[in-house]
N, C-alpha and C positions, 0 to 999 in steps of 0.2 A: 395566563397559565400555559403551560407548555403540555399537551395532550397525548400521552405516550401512548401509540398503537401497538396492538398486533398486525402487519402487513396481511397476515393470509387469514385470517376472520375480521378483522377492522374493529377487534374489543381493544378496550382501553385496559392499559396497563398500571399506568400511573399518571398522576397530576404532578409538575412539579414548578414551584415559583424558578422563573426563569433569574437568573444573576444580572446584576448590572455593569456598568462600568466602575463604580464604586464597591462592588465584592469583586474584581479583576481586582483595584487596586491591594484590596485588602490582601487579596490571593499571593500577590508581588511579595506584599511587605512582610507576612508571614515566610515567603521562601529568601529576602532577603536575608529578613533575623537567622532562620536557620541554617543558612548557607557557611559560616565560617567554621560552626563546628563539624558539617557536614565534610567537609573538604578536607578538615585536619583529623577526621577518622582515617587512623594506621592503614594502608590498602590491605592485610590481611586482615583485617576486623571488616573493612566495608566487604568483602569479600564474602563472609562470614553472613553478615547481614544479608546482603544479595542473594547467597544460599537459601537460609530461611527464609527467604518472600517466595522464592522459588517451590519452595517443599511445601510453603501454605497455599500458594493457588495449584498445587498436582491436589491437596489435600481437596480442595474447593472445586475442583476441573470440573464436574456433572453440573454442580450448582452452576456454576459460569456458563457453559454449553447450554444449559437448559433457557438462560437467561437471554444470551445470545440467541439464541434460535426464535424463540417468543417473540424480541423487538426487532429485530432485523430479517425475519420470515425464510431466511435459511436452513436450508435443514440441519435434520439432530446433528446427522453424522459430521457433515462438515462442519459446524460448531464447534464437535467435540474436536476435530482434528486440529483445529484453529486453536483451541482452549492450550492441547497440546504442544503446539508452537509457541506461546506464549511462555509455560514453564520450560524449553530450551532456550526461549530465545535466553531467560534471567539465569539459568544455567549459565549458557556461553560464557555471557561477559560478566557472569562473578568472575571469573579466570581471572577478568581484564587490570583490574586494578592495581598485580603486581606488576602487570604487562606494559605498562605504558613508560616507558622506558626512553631515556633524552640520549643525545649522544656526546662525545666529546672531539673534537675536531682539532688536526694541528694549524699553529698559527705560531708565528715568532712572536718571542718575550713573554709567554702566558702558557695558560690553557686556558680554552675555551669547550664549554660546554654546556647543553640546551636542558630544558624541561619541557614537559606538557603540562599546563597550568587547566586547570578547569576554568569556565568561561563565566560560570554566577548562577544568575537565574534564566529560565530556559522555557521560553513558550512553545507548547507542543499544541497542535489545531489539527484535530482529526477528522474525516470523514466518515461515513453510516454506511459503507461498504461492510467492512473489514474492523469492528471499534476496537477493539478490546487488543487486537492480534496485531494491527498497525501501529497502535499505543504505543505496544509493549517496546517496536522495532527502535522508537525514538526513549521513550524512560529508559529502558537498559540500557543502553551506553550511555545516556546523560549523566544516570546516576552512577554509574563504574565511573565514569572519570571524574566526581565530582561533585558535582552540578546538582541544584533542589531545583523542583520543573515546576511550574505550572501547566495541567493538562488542560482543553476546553474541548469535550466531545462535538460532536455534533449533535443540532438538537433531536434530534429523530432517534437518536440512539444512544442516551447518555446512560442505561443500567449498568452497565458492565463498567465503568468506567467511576460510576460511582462506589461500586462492589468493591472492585483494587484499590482504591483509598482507604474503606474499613481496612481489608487486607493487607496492606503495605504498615498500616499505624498497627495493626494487633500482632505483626508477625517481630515487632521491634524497628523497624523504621524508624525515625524520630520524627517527630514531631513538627510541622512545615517543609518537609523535605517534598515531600507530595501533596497537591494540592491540585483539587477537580474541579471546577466553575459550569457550570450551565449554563448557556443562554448563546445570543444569537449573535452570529459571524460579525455583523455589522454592528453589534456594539462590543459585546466583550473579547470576541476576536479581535476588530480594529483596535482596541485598547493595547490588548497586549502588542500588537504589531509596532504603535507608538510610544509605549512604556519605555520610559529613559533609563527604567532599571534593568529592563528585558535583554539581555545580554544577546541572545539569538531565536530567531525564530525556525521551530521545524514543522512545515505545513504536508498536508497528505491532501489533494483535491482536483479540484477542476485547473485547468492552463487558465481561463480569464480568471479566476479569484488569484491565482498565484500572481498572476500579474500585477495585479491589486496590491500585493502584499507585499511584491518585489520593489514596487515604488514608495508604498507608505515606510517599509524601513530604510529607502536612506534618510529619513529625517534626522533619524540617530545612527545611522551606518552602523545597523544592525546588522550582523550576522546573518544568512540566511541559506538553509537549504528545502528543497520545493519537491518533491514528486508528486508530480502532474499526469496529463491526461494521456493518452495513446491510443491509436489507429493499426495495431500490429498486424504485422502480414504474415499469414500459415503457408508458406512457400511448397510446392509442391511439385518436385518432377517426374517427369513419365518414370523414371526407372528405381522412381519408390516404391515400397511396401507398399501398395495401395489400400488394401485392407485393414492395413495396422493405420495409417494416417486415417483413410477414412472413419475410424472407430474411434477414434481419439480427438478427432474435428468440433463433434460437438458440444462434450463439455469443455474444452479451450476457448468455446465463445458461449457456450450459456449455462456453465460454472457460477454461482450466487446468481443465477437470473441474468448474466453479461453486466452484471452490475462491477466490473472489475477490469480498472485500468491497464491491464496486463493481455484481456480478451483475445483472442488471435480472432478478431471480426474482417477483416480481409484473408478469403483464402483464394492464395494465388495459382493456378491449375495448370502445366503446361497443357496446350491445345488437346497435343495430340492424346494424352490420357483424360482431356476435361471429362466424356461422357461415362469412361467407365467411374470415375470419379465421383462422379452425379448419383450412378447407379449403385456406388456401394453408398455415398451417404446418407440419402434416404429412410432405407431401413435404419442406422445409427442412429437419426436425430427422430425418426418417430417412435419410436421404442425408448426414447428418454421419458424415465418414471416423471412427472410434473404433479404436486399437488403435498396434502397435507407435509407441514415440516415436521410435526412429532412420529411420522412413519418412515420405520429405519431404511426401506428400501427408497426413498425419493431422491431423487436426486438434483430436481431443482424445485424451486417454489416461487413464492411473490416475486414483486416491485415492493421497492420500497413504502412508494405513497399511491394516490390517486394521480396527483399532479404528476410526479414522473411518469405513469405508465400513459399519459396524454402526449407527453413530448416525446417516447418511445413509439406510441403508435402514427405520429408524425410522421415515419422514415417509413411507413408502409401503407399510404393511398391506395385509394382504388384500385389503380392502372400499375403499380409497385408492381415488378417481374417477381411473382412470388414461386419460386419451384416445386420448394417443401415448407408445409405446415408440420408441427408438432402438435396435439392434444395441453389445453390444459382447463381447469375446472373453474365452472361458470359460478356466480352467486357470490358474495360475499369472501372481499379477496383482491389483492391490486394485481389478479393475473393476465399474464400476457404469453401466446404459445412462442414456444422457439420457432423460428422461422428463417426460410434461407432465402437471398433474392438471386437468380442468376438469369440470364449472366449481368455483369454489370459492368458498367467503363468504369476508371479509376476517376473520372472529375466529379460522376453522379454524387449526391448529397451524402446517399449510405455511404461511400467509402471516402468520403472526407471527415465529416462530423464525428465526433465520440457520439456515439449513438445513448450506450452505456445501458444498454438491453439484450435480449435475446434472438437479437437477428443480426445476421452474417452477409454478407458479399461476395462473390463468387466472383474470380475474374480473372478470364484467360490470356497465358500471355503465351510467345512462340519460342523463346529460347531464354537462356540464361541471362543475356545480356540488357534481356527486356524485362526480366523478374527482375534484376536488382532497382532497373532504371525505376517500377512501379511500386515497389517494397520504399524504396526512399523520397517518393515522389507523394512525401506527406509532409506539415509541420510536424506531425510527432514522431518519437524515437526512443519508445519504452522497451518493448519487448519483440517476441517473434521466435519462428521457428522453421525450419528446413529439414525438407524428407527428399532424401536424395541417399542410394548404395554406394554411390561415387566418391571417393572420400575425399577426395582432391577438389571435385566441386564443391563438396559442403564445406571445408578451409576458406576455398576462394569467397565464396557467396557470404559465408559470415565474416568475412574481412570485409568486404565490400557493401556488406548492409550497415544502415546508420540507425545503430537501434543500440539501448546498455544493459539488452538480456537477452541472451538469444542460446536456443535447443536446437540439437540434431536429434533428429528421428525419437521428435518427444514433446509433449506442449507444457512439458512447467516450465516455470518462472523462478523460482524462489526457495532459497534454504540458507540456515540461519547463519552460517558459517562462509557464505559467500557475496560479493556485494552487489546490492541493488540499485538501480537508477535508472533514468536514462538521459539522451541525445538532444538537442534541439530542445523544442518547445515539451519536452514530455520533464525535465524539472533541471537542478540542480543539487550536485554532493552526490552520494553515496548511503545509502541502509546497509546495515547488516553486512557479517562478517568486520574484521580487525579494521577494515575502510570507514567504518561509523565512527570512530573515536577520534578521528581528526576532526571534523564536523563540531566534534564537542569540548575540543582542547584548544589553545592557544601555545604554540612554540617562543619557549624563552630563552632566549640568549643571551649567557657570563661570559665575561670575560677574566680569567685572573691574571694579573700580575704576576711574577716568578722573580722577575731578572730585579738585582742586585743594584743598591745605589738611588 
């Protein structure tokens, strides 16, 4: 049985029979069946559809936020914010389905002209970061362009995932179009990754499992887009806001607990402002509220598991350069304080490994030239950000940095309307905004005939 937690009291939430690789198949064959009517619904009908999923989870958003926060130990607020992002994201791209649009191209003796074909059935394998919110990024454009999905949460966080399936089938969905499976990466995941019917796979995870998943689909050269891990670097020059950067530093790495691929857990300091640097962040990261998730002022909470928060307190031994501690609360709870280590060289362990916790890296460098050279002197290349008044260096420096999100004088990451990904080893393809629906379509190319005889 699969033993559903509360992360920040360790009550059990639910019991549930974990799926095998025989309900994966079963999952396939159901989104197969429904796949042809799916696809030959009018794009302003599937549109129409897409709407109404969209109006029943804004209708359901508390219930979902409440559900999210319990299993994933996040608090209210960001729950509810995430809840939020989920009815825009299915907003957006109901738009999509007039939108997908082929072109026609000149050529002698014809015309020629393309479509975007939907792809079939579509494995989606999400991580316990982010459930419900990460979901959404890949079923909405799956389903705008087409496509019936097979989801498989992650085990640690399968409520909310199983919630949107009621939701999706009572809001009018039909019937196989969406389909939720439980159970564990190494059987029902690998299944889907090998599925001969699985048309493509869209993974949300760690860089080693993606790698895993990159190899197991060329068995059937599958499809495949990956957002993976990152080591992002919070760039910081002397002739920044320093008090606006410094206020902003620390939930950019322990936002969900640094449980989030996006983390700015490398901040890069030039020298000469490193110590005032030090001295405004401080105060910032100890005065981060830590503790109950159903109290609206908190702003960070749990770990995940027990098991995570052992591999999280790894990156901090005994002798770890520890500068700033944060507060967090003792007793029953997979908690862990935010913490900063400084200073630190760029090869140390904390600034290479996804940590995927609430501890930061501090690391000085002496000029521009040496902040790009340490910002890209990672395999990963998700995100990051640059605090710089200089507007010409902040062009140059996000030209020059190898990352596929990046802020000026600001640590998000992500809106629904623009694309996500990244560089190197941090994944493949594009999320969100009008970039997702290539991912999900295939280009067809006619030819007609014209000329005479």
């Amino acid at each position: 049985m699969l033993n559903i937690l509360n992360p920040a009291n360790e009550k059990l939430l639910e019991r549930l029979e974990p799926a095998t690789e025989s309900d994966a198949d079963a999952a396939v064959a159901r989104a197969k069946a429904a796949f042809p009517k799916w696809r030959a619904v009018e794009p302003v009908e599937r549109s129409r559809m897409l709407r109404r999923l969209a109006g029943a989870l804004e209708s359901e958003r508390e219930h979902l936020a409440q559900l999210e926060s319990a299993n994933t130990g996040k608090p209210i607020s960001d729950a509810r914010g995430e809840m939020g992002m989920v009815v825009e994201t299915f907003h957006y791209y109901a738009g999509m389905p007039e939108r997908l649009l082929g072109e026609t191209i000149p050529v002698a003796g014809g015309v020629d002209f393309t479509f975007r074909e939907p792809l079939g059935v579509v494995g989606l394998i999400v991580p316990w970061n982010f459930p419900l919110q990460i979901a959404s990024w890949k079923m909405a454009p799956a389903l705008a362009a087409g496509n019936t999905v097979v989801l498989k949460p992650a085990e640690l966080t399968p409520l909310t995932a199983l919630e949107f399936e009621r939701i999706a089938l009572e809001s009018g969905i039909p019937e196989g179009v969406v389909n939720v499976v439980v159970g564990p990466g190494s059987e029902v995941g690998r299944r889907l990754v090998e599925h001969p019917e699985v048309a493509k796979i869209a993974f949300t995870g760690s860089t080693e499992v993606g790698r895993g998943i990159m190899a197991a689909a060329a068995g059937t050269v599958k499809r495949v887009t990956l957002e993976l891990g990152g080591k992002s670097a919070n760039v910081i020059f002397a002739d920044a806001d320093l008090e606006r950067a410094a206020a902003s530093a620390p939930l950019a790495v322990f936002g969900n607990a640094g449980q989030d691929c996006c983390a700015r857990s490398r901040i890069l300091v030039e020298r000469s402002a490193y110590d005032e640097f030090l001295s405004l962040l401080e105060p910032a990261v100890k005065s981060l509220r830590v503790g109950d998730p159903q109290d609206e002022s908190t702003q960070m909470g749990p770990l995940i598991s027990a098991e995570h928060r052992e591999k999280v307190a790894s990156f901090v031994p005994e002798d770890a350069p520890v500068a700033i501690r944060g507060e967090a609360p003792r007793g029953k709870g997979f908690w862990f304080p935010p913490t900063v280590l400084a200073p630190v060289d760029n090869e140390d362990r904390a600034a290479r490994e996804e940590i995927f916790g609430p501890v930061a890296a501090v690391i000085p460098f002496e000029d521009e030239a040496e902040a790009v050279r340490l910002a890209n002197d990672t395999i990963y290349g998700l995100s990051g950000s640059i605090w710089t008044e200089n507007g010409a260096r902040a062009l140059r420096v996000a030209r020059a940095v190898e990352t596929g999100v990046l802020s000026i004088n600001s640590n998000t990451s992500v809106r629904v309307a623009t694309p996500f990904g990244g560089f190197k080893q941090s994944g493949l393809g594009r999320e969100l905004g009008p970039h997702a629906l290539e991912h999900y379509t295939e280009v067809k190319n006619v030819y007609y005939a014209t000329e005479e005889g």
